[in-house]
Every structure is written in structure tokens, then in C-alpha cells.
N, C-alpha and C positions, 0 to 999 in steps of 0.2 A: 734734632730737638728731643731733649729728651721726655718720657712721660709725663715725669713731675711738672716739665716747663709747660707743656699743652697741655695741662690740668689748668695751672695759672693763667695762662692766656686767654682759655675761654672764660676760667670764672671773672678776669680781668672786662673780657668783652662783656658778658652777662652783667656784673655789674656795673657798668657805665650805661649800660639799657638799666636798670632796674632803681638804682638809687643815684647815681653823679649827675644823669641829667635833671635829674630835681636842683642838684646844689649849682649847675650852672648857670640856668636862667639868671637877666637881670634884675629880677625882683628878689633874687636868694645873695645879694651879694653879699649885701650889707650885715646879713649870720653865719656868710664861711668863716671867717679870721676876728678874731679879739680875743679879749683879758676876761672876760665878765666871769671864768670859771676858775681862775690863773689858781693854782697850788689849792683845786679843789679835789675831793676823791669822789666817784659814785663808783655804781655797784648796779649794775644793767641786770636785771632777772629777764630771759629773754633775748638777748642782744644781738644775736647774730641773724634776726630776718625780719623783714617791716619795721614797724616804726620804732623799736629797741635798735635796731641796725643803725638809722636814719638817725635818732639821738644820741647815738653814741659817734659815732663821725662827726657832730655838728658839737657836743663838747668835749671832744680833742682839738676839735678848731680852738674852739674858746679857751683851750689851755688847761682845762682836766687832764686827772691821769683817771681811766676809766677801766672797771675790771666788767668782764661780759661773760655771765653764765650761761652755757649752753646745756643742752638737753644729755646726745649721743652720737649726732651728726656731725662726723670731725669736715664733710662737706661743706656746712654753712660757716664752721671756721676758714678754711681755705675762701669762702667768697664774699666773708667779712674782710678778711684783711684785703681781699683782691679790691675790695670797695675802699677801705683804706687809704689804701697806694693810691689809687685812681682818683681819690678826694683830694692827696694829698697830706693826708694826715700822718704823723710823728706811729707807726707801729711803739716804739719804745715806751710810750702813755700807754700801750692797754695788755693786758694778762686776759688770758681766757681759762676759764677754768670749769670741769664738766661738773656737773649736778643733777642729780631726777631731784626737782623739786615737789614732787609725791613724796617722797622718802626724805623721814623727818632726818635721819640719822647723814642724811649725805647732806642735807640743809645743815647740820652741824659740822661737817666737813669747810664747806664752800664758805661757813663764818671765820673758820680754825685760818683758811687760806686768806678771807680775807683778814684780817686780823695782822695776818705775816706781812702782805704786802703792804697797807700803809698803819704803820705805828699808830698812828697819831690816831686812829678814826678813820670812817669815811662820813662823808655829810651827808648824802643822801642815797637812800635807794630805793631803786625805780622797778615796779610791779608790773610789768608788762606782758608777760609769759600768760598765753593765753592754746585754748584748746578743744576739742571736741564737737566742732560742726560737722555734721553729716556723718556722725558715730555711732552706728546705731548700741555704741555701749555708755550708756549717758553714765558709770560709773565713773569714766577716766573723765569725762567734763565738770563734775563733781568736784573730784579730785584733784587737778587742776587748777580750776576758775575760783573754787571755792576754798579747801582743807589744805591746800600749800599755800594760796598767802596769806592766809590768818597764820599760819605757822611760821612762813616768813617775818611777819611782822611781830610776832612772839617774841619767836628765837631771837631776831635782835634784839631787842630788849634786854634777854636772858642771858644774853653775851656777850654785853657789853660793846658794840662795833660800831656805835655814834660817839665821840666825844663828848665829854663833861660839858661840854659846851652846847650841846647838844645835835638837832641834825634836820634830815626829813623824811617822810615815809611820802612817796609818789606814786599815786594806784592809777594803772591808766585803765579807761574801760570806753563802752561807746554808747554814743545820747542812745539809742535803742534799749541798750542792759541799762543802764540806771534810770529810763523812766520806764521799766519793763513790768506788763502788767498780763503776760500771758500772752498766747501764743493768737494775734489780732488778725482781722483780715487785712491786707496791705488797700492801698487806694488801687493798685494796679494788680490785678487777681492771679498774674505772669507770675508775679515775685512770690505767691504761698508755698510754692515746694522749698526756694530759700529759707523762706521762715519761718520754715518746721526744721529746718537741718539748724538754724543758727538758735531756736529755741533752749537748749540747753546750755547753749552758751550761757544766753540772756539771761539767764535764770539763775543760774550760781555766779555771775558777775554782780547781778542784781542783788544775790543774798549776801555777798560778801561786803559789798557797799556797805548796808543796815550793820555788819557784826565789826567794821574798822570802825563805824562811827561810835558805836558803843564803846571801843577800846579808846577813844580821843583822851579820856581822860586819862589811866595808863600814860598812855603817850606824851602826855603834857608834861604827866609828873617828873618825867622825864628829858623833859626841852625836847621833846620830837614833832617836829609840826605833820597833821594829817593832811596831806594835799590829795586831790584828783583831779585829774586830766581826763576829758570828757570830748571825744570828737564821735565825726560819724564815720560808717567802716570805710576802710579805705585801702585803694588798692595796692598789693604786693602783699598783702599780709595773708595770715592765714584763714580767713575768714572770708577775703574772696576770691582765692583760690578755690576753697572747692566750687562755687558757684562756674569759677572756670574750668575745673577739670570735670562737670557732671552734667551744669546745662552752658556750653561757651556761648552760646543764641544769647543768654538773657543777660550778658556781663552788662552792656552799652545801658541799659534799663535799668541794672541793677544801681548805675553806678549812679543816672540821672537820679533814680530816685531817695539813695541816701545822700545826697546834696556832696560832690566829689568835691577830696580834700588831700592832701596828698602829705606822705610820711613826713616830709621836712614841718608845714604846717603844723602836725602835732609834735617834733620837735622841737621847732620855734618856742611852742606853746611852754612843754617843761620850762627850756630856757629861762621864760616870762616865772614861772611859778618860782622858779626858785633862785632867782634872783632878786626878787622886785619885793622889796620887805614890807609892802603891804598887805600880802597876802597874809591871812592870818590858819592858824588850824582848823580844818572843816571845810575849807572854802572850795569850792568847783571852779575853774577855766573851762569855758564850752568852748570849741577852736570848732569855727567852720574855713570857708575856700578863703586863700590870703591872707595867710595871718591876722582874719576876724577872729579878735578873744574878746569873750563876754565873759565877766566875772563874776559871780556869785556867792556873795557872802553866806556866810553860815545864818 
């Protein structure tokens, strides 16, 4: 066997642990396969780990063609697609394409590319890309959570990559960062070394929140509806990993106490936002365990 094949293989086993048995439980069936997204485009910021992974698998299902921006780790490529295969999903719907989405100028790239790939527009894209727990350079969390996707969200605009018709902007973040109000005591005093590492998250998730609302009108002028996706953290993502690679003792704890929800549930959730045209721009979806979504009008 050669290298390349025992690379696949394990990222093949790795992810059937990590995201397929999400999609094969009985209660996931009924969101592996349909039309609900048939001859739509998105645009994944983030897509190749946690819940940009999990959303992007789940509308390939649905019949999207789905382009997935990744950071610099041709690794999480090789174990997106290995999750792919293993979903079952059509590889030929999705292009990966690299980006620092800090760097305005490669955000101008990753438009130019998409642009190439669907003609026509894409309809939505999706804010997922997230960064900087337990760094002690709260610069790159900054930069990150906060100054790339207000420039994401710009740049499209600037570039025309929604249709005349217009589209969506989808900012995902978690109930923590948008009802974030400083760095609190938790009820359980175990979890305070997490919640000084997830702190600056919260905080430029939190301030970006207040500066897209601000842009709504922009966006309007333009048929782009402002959506947010709002759950609680959830595991495989980046955000509790480090709690697992710094204290593993407190994952069971950590997980009980941000009420455990898992990547497909906040994919389901997009799903919900951006199909169901009642949503209107502004609105919040809170997705807790099971496909509970609470909606929240503007």
C-alpha cells in the first residue's frame, strides 16, 4: 500500500469517528439526501473542520455545489474529502480552495476564484472560520473572529459574488459570544481556566455581531439577507479542542455544561435558515441538542 493510500485510509477511519457517525444515527436520516439546495452554490469560510465540515457534507447531500475555503493545512483537505467518500457525497459538487482570510488581498483571490467556478453567483456564504482560544496572542483572535469577516462580508459586496437576485450572508457564532458580556464566573469554578482561554474569542465574535448588524442595511440594499447561526460549543471544533489537548479531565464537564449539541445540529440549523423564507434579515436560529431551533426575530 502505498503512502498516499495509508494517509486515506486512516483519514477515511478518523473521519467516520469524527463526523459520519453524526450522519448515521436514526434521527439524522431524514437530512442525509434531498433537493432542498438542488443547483444552489455556497461558499464555506472554514469548511474543512467542525461544523463548516459537517455543513458542507450535509448540503452536498441536499444537492449544492459547495466551494470550501481552507486556511494552509492541505491535511484537513485530505480529511474533508476522506469524510466526503464516507458520507457518500458527490467529491465533483465541491472545489477547495486556499485563503488566509486575515489577508485582505487573498480574500480577493478566493472571490476572483469563486466568481470562476459558478457564473451565475453564489447564494450564500457561510462565516464559520473561527480562531484564537488559548493564544496567548489575542492579536490573531482579533484578526480572525473579528477584521476578516467584516471584510468578508465587504469584499462580497465589492465584488459582486451574490446574484442580481440577490443571496445570504450566514455568520455562525456561539450563545456564549453573542450574549458575551466579559470574562464571568461559570456556575462550576472547574470551567474558569476555559473561560479565560475562550475569552477572546467571545469578544471579537461578540463585537463583530454589533458591526454586521450595523452593515444590514448595505446588505439589504443589496437583496443580501443577514442571518446568524447561534448554538452552543460543540465538540470536534476548534474551540474544544484545546480544552482537550490542555485539561482532557474537564472535556465530560465542559461538555455537560454548555448544554451538548453536535456539528450536524448546527448544520441542520443553516439548512433551516436558509431555506425556510420566513426568515427575514437580522433574525437569529439558537439550535440546541436535536434539532431544537428557537427563532428570533429581529
Amino acid at each position: 500500500m502505498s503512502k498516499e493510500e495509508i494517509i486515506h485510509q486512516h483519514a477515511r477511519r478518523v473521519a467516520r469517528g469524527l463526523i459520519v457517525d453524526e450522519f448515521d444515527t436514526p434521527r439524522n436520516l431524514e437530512f442525509l439526501r434531498g433537493d432542498k439546495l438542488k443547483d444552489k452554490c455556497y461558499l464555506i469560510i472554514g469548511g474543512t473542520n467542525g461544523i463548516g465540515a459537517a455543513t458542507g457534507i450535509l448540503f452536498a447531500l441536499q444537492g449544492a455545489r459547495v466551494i470550501v475555503n481552507y486556511h494552509a493545512n492541505p491535511r484537513r483537505v485530505d480529511y474533508m474529502k476522506a469524510q466526503l467518500d464516507a458520507a457518500g457525497a458527490d467529491l465533483s459538487r465541491f472545489a477547495f480552495v486556499k485563503a488566509d482570510i486575515t489577508d485582505q488581498r487573498q480574500i480577493y483571490g478566493l472571490y476572483e476564484r469563486v466568481k470562476e467556478e459558478f457564473d451565475g453567483g453564489i447564494d450564500a456564504i457561510g462565516l464559520y472560520a473561527a480562531g484564537g482560544a488559548g493564544k496567548k496572542n489575542n492579536t490573531f483572535a482579533w484578526r480572525i473572529n473579528h477584521i476578516a469577516q467584516l471584510n468578508l462580508a465587504e469584499l462580497a459586496l465589492e465584488h459582486e459574488v451574490f446574484p442580481e437576485t440577490g443571496g445570504d450572508l450566514l455568520w455562525v457564532t456561539s450563545n456564549y459570544a453573542l450574549g458575551y458580556k466579559g470574562v464571568a464566573e461559570p456556575a462550576n469554578p472547574a470551567l474558569t481556566d476555559y473561560l479565560t482561554d475562550y475569552h477572546p474569542v467571545a469578544r471579537w465574535k461578540h463585537r463583530t455581531g454589533i458591526e454586521l448588524d450595523r452593515m444590514e442595511s448595505q446588505l439589504t440594499i443589496n437583496n443580501v439577507r443577514l442571518l446568524t447561526l447561534s448554538g452552543p460549543i460543540v465538540p470536534h471544533t476548534s474551540a474544544i479542542d484545546v480544552i482537550q489537548l490542555r485539561t482532557p479531565h474537564l472535556y465530560p464537564l465542559l461538555i455537560s455544561y454548555f448544554n451538548e449539541a453536535s456539528r450536524l445540529d448546527m448544520a441542520a440549523g443553516a439548512l433551516d435558515l436558509l431555506t425556510n423564507p420566513h426568515f427575514a434579515s437580522g433574525d437569529v436560529l439558537f439550535v440546541t441538542q436535536n434539532y431544537s431551533h428557537h427563532h428570533f426575530p429581529r
